[in-house]
C-alpha positions in Angstrom: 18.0 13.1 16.1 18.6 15.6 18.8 16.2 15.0 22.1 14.3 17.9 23.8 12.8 18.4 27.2 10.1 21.4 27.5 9.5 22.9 30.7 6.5 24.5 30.5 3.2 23.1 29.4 0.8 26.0 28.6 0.0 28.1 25.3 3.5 28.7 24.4 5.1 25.1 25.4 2.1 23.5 23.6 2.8 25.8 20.3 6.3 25.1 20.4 5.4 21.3 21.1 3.0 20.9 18.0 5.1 22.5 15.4 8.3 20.5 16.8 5.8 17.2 16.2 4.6 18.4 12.6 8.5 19.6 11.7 9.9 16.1 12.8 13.6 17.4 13.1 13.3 17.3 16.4 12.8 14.3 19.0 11.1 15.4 21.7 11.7 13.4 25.0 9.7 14.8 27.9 7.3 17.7 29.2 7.0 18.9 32.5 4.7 21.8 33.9 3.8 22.4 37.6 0.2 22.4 36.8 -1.1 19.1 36.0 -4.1 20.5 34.4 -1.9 22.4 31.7 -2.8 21.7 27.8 0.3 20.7 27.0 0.9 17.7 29.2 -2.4 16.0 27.7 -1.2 16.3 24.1 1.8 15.3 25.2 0.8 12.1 26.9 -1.4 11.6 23.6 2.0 10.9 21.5 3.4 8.6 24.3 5.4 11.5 25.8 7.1 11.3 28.8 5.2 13.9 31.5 6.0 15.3 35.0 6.1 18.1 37.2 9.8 18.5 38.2 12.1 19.5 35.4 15.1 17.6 37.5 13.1 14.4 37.1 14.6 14.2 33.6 18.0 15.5 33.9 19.6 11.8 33.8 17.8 11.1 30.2 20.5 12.3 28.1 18.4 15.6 27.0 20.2 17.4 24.1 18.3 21.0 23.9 15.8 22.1 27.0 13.2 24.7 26.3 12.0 27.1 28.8 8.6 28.4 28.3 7.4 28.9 31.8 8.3 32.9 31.6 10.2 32.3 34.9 13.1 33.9 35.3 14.3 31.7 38.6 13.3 28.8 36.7 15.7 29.9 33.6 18.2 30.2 36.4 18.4 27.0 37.5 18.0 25.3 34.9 21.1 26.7 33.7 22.9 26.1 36.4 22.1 22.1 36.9 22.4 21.3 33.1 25.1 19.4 31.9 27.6 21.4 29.6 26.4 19.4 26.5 23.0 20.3 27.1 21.5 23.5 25.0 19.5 26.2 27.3 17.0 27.7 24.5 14.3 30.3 26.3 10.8 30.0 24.6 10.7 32.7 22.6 13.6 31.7 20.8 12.9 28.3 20.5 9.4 29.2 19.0 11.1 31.7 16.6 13.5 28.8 15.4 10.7 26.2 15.5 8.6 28.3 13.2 11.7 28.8 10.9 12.0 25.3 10.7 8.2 24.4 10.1 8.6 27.6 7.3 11.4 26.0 5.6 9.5 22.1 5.3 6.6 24.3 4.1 9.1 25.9 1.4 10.6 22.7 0.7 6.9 21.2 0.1 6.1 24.5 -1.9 9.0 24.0 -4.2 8.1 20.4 -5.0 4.6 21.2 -6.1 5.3 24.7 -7.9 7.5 21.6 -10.0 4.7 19.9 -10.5 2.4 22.3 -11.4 5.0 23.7 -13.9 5.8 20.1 -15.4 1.6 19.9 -15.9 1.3 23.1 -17.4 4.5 22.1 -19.6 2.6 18.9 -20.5 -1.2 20.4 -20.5 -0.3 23.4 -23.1 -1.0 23.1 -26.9 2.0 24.7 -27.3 5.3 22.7 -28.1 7.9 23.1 -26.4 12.0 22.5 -26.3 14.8 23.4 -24.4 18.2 23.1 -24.8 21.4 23.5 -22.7 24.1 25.3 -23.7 25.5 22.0 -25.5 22.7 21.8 -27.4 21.2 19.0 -25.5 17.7 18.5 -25.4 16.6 19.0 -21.0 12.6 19.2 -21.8 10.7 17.9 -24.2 7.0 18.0 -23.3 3.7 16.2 -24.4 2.9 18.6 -27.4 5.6 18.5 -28.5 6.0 15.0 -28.6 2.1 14.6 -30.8 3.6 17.1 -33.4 7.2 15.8 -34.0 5.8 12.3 -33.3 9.0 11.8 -30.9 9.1 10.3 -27.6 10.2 11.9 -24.7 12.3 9.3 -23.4 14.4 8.8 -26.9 14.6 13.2 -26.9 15.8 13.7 -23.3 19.5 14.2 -22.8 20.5 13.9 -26.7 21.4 16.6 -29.2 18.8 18.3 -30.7 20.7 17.6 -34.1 20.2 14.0 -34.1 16.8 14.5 -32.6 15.4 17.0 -35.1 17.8 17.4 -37.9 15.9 20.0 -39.2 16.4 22.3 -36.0 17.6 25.3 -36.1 18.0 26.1 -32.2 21.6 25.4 -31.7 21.8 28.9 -34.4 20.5 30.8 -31.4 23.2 28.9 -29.2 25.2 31.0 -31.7 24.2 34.1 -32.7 22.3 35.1 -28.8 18.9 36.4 -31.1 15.3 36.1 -30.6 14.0 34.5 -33.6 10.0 35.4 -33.5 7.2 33.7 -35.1 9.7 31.4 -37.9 7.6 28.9 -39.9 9.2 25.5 -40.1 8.0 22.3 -41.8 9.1 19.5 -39.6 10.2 15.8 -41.1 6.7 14.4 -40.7 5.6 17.0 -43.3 3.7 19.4 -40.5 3.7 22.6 -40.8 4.9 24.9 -37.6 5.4 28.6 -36.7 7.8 28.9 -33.8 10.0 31.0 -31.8 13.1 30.0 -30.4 15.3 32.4 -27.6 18.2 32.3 -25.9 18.3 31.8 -22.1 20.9 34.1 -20.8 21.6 34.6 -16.8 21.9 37.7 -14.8 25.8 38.1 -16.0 24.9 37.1 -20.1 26.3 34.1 -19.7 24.5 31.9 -21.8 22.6 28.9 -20.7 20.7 27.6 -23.6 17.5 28.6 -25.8 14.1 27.4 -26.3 11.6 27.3 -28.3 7.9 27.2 -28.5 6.2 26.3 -31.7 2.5 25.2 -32.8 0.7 24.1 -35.8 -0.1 27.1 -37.9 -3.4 26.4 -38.5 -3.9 27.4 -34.7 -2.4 30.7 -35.4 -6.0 32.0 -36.5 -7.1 30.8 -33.7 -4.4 32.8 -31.4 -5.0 35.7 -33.1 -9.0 35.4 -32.5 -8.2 34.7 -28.7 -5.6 37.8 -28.9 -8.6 39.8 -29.8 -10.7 38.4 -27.1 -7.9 39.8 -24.3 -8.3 43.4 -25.9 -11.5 43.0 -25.2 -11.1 41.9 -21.8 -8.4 44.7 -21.2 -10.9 47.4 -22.3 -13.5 46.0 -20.2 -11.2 45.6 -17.3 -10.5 49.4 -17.6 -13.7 50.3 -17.6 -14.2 48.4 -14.3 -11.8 50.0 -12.9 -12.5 53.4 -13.8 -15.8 53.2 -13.1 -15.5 51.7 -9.4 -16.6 54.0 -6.7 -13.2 52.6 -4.6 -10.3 55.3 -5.3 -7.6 53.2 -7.1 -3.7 53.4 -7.3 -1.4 51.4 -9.2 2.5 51.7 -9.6 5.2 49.9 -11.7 8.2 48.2 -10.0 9.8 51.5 -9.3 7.5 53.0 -7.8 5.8 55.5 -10.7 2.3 56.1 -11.0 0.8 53.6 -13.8 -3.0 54.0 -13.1 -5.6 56.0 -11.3 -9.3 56.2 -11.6 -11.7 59.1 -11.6 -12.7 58.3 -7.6 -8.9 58.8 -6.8 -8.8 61.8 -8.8 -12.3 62.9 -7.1 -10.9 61.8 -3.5 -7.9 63.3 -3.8 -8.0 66.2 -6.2 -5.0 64.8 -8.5 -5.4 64.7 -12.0 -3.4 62.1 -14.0 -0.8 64.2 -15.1 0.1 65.0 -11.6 -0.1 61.0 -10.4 1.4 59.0 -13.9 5.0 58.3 -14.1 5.9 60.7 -11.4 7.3 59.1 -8.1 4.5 57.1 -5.1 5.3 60.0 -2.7 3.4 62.4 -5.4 -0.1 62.2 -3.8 1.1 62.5 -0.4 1.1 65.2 2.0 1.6 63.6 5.2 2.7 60.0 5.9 5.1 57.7 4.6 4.2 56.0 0.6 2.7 53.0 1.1 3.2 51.6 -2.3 7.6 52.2 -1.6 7.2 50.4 1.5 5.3 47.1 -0.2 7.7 47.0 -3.0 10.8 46.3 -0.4 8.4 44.2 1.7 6.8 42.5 -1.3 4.0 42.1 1.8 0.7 43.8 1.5 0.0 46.4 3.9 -3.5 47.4 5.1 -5.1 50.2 7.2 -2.3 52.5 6.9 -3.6 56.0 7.9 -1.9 58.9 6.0 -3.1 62.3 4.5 -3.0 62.8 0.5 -3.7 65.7 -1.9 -3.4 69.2 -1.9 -6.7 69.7 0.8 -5.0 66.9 3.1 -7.8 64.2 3.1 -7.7 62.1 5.9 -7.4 58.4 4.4 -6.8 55.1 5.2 -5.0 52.4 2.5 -4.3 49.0 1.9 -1.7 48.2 -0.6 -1.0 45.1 -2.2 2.3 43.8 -4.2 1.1 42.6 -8.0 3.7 39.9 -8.6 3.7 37.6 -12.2 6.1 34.2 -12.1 7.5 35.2 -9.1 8.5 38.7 -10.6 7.5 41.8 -8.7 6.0 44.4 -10.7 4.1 46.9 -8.9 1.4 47.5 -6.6 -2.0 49.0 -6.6 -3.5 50.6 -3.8 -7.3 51.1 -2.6 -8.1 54.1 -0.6 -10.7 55.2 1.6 -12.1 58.1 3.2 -12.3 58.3 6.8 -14.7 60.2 6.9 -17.6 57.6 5.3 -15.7 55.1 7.5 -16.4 57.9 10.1 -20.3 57.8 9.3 -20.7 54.1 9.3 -18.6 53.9 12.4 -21.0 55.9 13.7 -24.0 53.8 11.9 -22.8 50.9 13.8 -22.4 52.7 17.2 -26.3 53.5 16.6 -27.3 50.1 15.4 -25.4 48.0 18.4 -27.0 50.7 21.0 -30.5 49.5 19.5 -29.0 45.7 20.0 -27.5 46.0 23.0 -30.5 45.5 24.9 -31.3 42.7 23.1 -28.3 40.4 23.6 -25.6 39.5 26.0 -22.0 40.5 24.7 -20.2 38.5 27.5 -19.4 34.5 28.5 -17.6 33.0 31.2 -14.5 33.1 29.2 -14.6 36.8 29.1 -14.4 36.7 33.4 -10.9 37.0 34.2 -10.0 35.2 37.7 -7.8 32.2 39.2 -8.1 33.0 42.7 -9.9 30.9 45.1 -13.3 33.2 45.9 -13.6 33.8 42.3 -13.1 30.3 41.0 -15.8 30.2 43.6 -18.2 32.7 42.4 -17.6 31.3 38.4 -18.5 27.8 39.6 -21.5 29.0 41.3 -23.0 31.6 38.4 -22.2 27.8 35.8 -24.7 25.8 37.9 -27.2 28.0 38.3 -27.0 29.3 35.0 -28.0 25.7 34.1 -31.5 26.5 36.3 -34.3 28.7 35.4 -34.1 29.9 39.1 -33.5 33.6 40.3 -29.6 34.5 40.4 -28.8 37.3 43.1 -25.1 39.1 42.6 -23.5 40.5 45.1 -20.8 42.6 45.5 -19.3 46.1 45.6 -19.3 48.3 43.0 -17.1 47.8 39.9 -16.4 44.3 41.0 -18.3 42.7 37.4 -21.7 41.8 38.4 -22.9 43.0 35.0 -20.3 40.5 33.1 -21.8 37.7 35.1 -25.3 38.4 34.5 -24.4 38.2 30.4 -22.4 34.9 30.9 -25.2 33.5 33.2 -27.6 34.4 30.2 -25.5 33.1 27.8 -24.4 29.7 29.3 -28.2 29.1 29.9 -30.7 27.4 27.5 -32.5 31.3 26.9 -29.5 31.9 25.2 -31.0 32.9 21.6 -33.6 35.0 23.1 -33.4 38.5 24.5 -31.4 39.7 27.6 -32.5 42.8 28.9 -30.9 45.8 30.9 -32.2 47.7 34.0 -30.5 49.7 36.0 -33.5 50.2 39.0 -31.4 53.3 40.7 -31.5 55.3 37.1 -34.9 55.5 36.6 -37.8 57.4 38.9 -40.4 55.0 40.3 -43.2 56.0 37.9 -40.8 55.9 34.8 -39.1 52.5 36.3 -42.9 50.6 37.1 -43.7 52.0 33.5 -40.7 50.3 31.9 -41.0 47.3 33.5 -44.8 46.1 32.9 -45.6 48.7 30.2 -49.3 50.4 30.2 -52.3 50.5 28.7 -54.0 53.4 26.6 -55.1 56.3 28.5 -53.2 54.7 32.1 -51.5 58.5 32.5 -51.1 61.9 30.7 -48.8 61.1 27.7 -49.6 57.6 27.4 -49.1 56.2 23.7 -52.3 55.5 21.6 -52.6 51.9 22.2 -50.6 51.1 25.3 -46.7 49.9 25.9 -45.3 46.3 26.2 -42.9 46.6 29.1 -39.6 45.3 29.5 -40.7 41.7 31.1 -43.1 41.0 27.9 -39.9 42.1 25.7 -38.1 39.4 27.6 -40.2 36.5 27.4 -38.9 33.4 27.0 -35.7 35.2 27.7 -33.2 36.7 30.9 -33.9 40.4 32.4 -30.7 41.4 34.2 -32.3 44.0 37.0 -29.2 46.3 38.7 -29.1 48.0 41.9 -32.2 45.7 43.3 -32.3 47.4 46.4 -32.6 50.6 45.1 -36.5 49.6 44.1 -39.2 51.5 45.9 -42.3 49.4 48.2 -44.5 49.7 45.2 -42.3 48.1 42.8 -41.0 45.8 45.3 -44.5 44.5 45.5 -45.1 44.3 42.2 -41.7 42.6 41.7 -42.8 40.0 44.2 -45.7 39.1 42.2 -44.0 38.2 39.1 -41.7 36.0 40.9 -44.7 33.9 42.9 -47.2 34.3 40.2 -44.8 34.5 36.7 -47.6 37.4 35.5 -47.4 41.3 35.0 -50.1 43.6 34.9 -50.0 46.6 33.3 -49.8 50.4 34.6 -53.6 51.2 34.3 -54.0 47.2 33.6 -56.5 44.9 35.1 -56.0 42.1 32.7 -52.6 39.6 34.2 -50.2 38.7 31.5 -48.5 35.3 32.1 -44.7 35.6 30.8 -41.5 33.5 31.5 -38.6 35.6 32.4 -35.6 34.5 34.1 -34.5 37.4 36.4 -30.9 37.9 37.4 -30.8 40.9 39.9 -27.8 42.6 41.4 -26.5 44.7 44.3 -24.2 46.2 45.7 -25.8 46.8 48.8 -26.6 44.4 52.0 -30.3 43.7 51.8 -30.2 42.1 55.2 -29.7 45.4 56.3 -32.7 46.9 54.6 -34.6 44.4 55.7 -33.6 45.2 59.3 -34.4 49.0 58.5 -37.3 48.3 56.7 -36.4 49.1 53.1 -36.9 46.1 51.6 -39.2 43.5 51.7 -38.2 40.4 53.3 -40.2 38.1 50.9 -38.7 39.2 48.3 -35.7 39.1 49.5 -36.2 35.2 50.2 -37.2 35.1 46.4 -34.7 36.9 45.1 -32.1 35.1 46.9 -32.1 31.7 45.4 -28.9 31.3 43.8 -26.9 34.0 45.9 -23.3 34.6 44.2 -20.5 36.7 46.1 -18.3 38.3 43.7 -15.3 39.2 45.4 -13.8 42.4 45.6 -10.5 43.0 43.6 -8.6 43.6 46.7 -9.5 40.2 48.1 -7.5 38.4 44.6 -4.6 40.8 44.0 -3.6 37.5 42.2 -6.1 38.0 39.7 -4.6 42.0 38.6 -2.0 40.5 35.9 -4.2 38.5 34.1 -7.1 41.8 34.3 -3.8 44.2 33.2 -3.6 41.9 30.3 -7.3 41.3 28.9 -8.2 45.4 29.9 -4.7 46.2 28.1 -6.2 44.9 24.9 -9.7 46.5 25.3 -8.0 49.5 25.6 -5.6 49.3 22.7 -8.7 48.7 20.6 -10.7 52.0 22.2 -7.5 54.0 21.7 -5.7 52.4 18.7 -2.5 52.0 20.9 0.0 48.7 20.4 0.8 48.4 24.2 1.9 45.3 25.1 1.9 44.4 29.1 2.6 46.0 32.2 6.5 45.7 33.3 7.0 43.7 37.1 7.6 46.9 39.0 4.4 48.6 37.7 2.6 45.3 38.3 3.9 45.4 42.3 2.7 49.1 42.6 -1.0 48.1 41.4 -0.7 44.8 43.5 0.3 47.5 46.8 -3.2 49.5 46.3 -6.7 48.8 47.6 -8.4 49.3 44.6 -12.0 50.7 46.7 -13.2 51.1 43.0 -12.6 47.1 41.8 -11.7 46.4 38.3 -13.6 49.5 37.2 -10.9 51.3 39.1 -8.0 49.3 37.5 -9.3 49.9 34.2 -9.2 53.9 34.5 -5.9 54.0 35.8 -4.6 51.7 32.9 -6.6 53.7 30.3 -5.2 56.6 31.9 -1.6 55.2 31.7 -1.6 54.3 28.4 -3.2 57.8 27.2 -0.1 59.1 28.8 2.5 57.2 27.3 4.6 57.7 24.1 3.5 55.8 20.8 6.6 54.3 20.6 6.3 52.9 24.0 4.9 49.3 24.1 5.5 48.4 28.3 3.5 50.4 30.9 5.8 51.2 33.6 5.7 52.8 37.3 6.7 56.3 36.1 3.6 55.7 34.0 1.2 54.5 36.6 -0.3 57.8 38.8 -0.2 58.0 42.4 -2.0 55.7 44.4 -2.7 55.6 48.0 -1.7 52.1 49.4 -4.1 50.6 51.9 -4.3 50.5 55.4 -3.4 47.4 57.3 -6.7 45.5 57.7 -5.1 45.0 61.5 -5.4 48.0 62.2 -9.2 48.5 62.8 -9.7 45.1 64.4 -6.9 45.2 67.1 -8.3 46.8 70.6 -6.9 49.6 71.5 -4.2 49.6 74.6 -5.5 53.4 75.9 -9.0 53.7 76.1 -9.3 57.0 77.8 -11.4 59.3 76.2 -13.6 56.8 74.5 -17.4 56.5 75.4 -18.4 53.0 77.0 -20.9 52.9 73.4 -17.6 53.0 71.5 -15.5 50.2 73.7 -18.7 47.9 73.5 -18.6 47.8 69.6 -15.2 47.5 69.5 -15.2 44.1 72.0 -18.6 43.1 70.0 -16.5 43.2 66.3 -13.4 41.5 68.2 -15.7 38.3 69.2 -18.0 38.5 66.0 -14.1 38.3 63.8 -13.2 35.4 66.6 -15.8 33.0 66.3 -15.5 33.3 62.2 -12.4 32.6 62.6 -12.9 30.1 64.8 -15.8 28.3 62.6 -14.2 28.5 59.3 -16.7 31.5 58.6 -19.5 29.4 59.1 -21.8 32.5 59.3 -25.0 30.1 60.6 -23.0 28.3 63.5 -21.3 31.2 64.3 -25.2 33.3 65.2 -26.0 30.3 66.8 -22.4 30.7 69.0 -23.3 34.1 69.6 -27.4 34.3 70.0 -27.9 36.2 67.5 -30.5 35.8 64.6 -28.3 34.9 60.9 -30.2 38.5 60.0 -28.4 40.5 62.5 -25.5 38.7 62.4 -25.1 40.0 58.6 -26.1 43.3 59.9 -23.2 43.6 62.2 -21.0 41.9 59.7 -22.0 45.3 57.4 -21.8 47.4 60.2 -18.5 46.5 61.0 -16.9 46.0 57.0 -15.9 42.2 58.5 -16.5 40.3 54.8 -14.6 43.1 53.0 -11.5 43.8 55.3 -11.1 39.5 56.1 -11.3 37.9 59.0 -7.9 38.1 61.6 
């Protein structure tokens, strides 16, 4: 048995490993991926595998076939280069596709094997007799029935003529004369009486092979006929189904002309049967491709196919399926539907889910895409205090995901199967927003409802409120915020009575409340409340890393929003978005891809740079921090902040960003240390 090495331990090395294992053809020898954390190397070390890190650690163990999988083209490279000239180079792709052919085959193999068996048991499990011959008149099956009504055994009928097994036989005459001989009554030696047919088995050039035949004892022919009567039955009911079934309906023969259609096809389309019934598939159609022509070559059923049929061109979608009897292909039928009711239900759903959507969270930590260091960070962070009831502030800039980390923080947490709720505080007025929030009682302002209004914290209880733009809240609401996080009560607009609730609040901003509290806009207490679990989310500028993983997980949103097929970004295109700022984060990335792909051709599957529109690369972060050489014209105001920001960036520096010891360096309170910090865009433009 060959041996194999595979470089490359992640999804695709760890496919290609399993179905290598579960094939057994192949002997595979070692593993080796860079990252010891990969899913490959585990399983790997599971079967007594050999494991490592460095490919050339396993060049000296007499490898037959190496398989690349790491999608590295320099790794390819050199691997070609420093194998032996026995040794096979196989990328992954082509090692999976052969892998899976293998695998395929061993299932074939094991299909074969028990399609025998089944035949052999419905050979042996019919009342039917049953004999065939070869074309020496030899006797090659002899099954169970047919041994209880000649009263022969199997073992004394196999492999002898049929002549000296049944002398009273009459098969070898069809050996003879090439004739079906129907429903022929026949009194065998031990006196029972038989009707049987016996027919010659002739291959595709008429060369004959031998004959059969298939007899029973006659006094089950009343009984046949009873059961034959039974499937007219059936048929005629089975019709009725059909034509009474609000799905349109198609069926066609092997060659593709019209066999069936039922009065919703007729009413969906506007064909009647005499324009449909043994005229060509393509009869019904006025735009598109026929669907039913292109599952009889595939013998592969085909569904969502969107075409237009009938002389008003409905819109429709189909789904086609081959009809195949003992392996024989003989048509295909076809359900249709009409976009439009799709259309309305589409729309049903769109409803319903914006009634849900304040009800649950869509997202979990699996859906936040990041490797980089600050958002491993971030991700670690928003886990353990999801696993607390305590108060989770998100910070960041806009578009950078808070919003996905507030539904992952609810769902990772033990409120899980209760509500999460949505508020964006900067979208609503102060009197709508206080409304909202702790509902009112009867009679508490002009247009109140007739009994009052839960708000939006009762709704939550027992559950997560997600609160956005938190520093957009007015003094009022601030206040009133305050209370529910010290006293874990509301009160209601026009209220006097408290109402005790548990709510887990996850608030977010995109603003520096350090800041506010230094201007006044925002009450420190709260702030101090509010700021329990604190989570930076960093821009997408500050893990570039991160874009091709987002290209890939946004590509596929998009393809489902748009009905596109686009596949990845190409390297050069990947560079271009890697060279820009991004000042609008991941929201950003996600309109330029959306806008790319709305741009591109259907046939095109790669975005590219010609697709991706201009984009204004960023300035040097360098550039604003260095001081200036000429200083003339500058106001002394000016030079002082520019020497203040120098230090402030220095002493981070210098402290590891310890943002404590560095206010302590510098005598200044951590508050206006994270004022200046603002004031001077040090956390977003790094630290030089």
């Amino acid at each position: 048995m060959q041996t194999v090495m595979i470089v490359g331990a992640g999804k695709g090395g760890t496919s290609i490993f399993k179905i290598i294992k579960e094939t057994a053809v192949l002997d595979v020898k070692a593993m080796v991926d860079i990252d010891p954390a990969a899913p490959g190397l585990e399983l790997a070390k599971e079967n007594g595998i050999l494991v490592g890190s460095n490919w050339r650690d396993f060049m000296n163990q007499n490898i037959d076939i190496i398989i690349e999988v790491t999608g590295n083209k320099q790794v390819f490279v050199e691997i070609r280069e420093a194998r032996s000239k026995d040794t096979v180079l196989i990328p992954g792709s082509v090692a999976y596709l052969i892998a899976k052919l293998l695998k395929e085959k061993e299932e074939l193999i094991s299909n074969f094997r028990n399609e025998k068996n089944k035949l052999d048991l419905i050979f042996n499990s019919t009342d039917d007799g049953m004999i065939v011959i070869n074309n020496q008149a030899e006797i090659t099956v002899f099954n169970k029935s047919a041994e209880i009504m000649t009263g022969i055994k199997r073992k004394d009928a196999l492999g002898n003529k049929i002549i000296d097994v049944i002398g009273e036989s009459l098969l070898p005459r069809v050996l003879v004369t090439r004739k079906v001989e129907s429903n022929q009554e026949m009194i065998l030696g031990n006196g029972l009486k038989i009707i049987t047919t016996r027919i010659p088995m002739l291959g595709e050039n008429n060369e004959l092979m031998g004959a059969f035949s298939v007899f029973k004892d006659i006094t089950e022919v009343v009984s046949l006929a009873e059961e034959i009567t039974d499937l007219k039955e059936i048929q005629t009911m089975l019709q009725a189904i059909i034509h009474s079934s609000e799905e349109a309906i198609s069926v066609v023969d092997e060659n593709g002309k019209g066999l069936l259609i039922n009065p919703a096809y007729t009413r969906l389309t506007g064909l009647e049967e005499e324009e449909v019934i043994g005229r060509p598939a393509t009869a019904d159609i006025s735009e598109g491709e026929s669907v039913h022509m292109k599952v009889l070559q595939t013998r592969r059923a085909m569904r969502g196919v969107s075409m237009r049929v009938g002389p008003k061109k409905k819109d429709v979608f189909v789904n086609v399926a081959p009809v195949i009897v003992n392996g024989k292909l003989k048509g295909s039928v076809g359900v249709i539907h009409d976009v439009s009711e799709i259309q309305n239900l589409n729309r049903e759903l769109s409803r319903a889910r914006q009634i849900i959507r304040t009800l649950e969270a869509k997202y979990s930590f699996e859906d936040i895409i990041g490797t980089s260091e600050e958002m491993t960070i971030a991700i670690e962070q928003a886990k353990l205090g999801a696993k607390t009831p305590a108060t989770v502030l998100l910070r960041g800039e806009s578009g950078t995901g808070k919003e996905l980390f507030a539904h992952a923080i609810h769902n990772a947490s033990d409120r899980k199967y209760n509500k999460f709720i949505r508020v964006n505080c900067a979208a609503l007025s102060e009197s709508l927003l206080e409304s909202e929030l702790f509902g009112y009682e009867e009679g508490a302002f002009s247009g109140a409802k007739r009994g009052g209004k839960r708000g939006l914290f009762e709704e939550a209880d027992k559950g997560s409120i997600f609160l956005d733009e938190i520093g957009e809240l007015t003094a009022n609401t601030q206040a009133k915020l305050l209370r529910v996080l010290q006293e874990h009560e509301i009160t209601r607009v026009g209220g006097t009575k408290p109402i005790n609730i548990d709510v887990r609040i996850i608030a977010a901003t995109n603003i520096n409340l350090e800041k506010g509290i230094a201007n006044g806009t925002f009450r420190e207490d709260l702030y101090y409340r509010l700021n329990r679990v604190p989570i930076h989310i960093p821009p997408l500028r500050r893990r570039k890393e991160d874009i091709p993983l987002l290209c890939s997980r946004l590509i596929q949103k998009i393809n489902q929003e748009y009905g596109r097929n686009v596949e990845g970004v190409k390297g050069e295109a990947i560079k271009k978005l890697i060279a820009y700022h991004w000042p609008g984060n991941v929201r950003e990335l996600d309109n330029i891809l959306g806008r790319a792909i709305i741009f591109m051709s259907y046939n095109e599957t790669d975005i590219e740079e010609r697709h991706i529109p201009e984009l204004v690369k960023s300035k040097s972060p360098a550039a604003s921090q260095e001081m200036p050489g000429k200083v003339e014209g500058k106001p002394l105001s000016q030079l002082v902040e520019q020497y203040e920001e120098k230090m402030i960036r220095q002493t981070l520096q210098k402290l590891n960003g310890n943002k404590t010891l560095t206010a302590k360096t510098l005598g200044l309170s951590v508050r206006n240390l994270y004022y200046k910090i603002d004031k001077y865009n040090i956390a977003n433009s790094g630290m030089q």
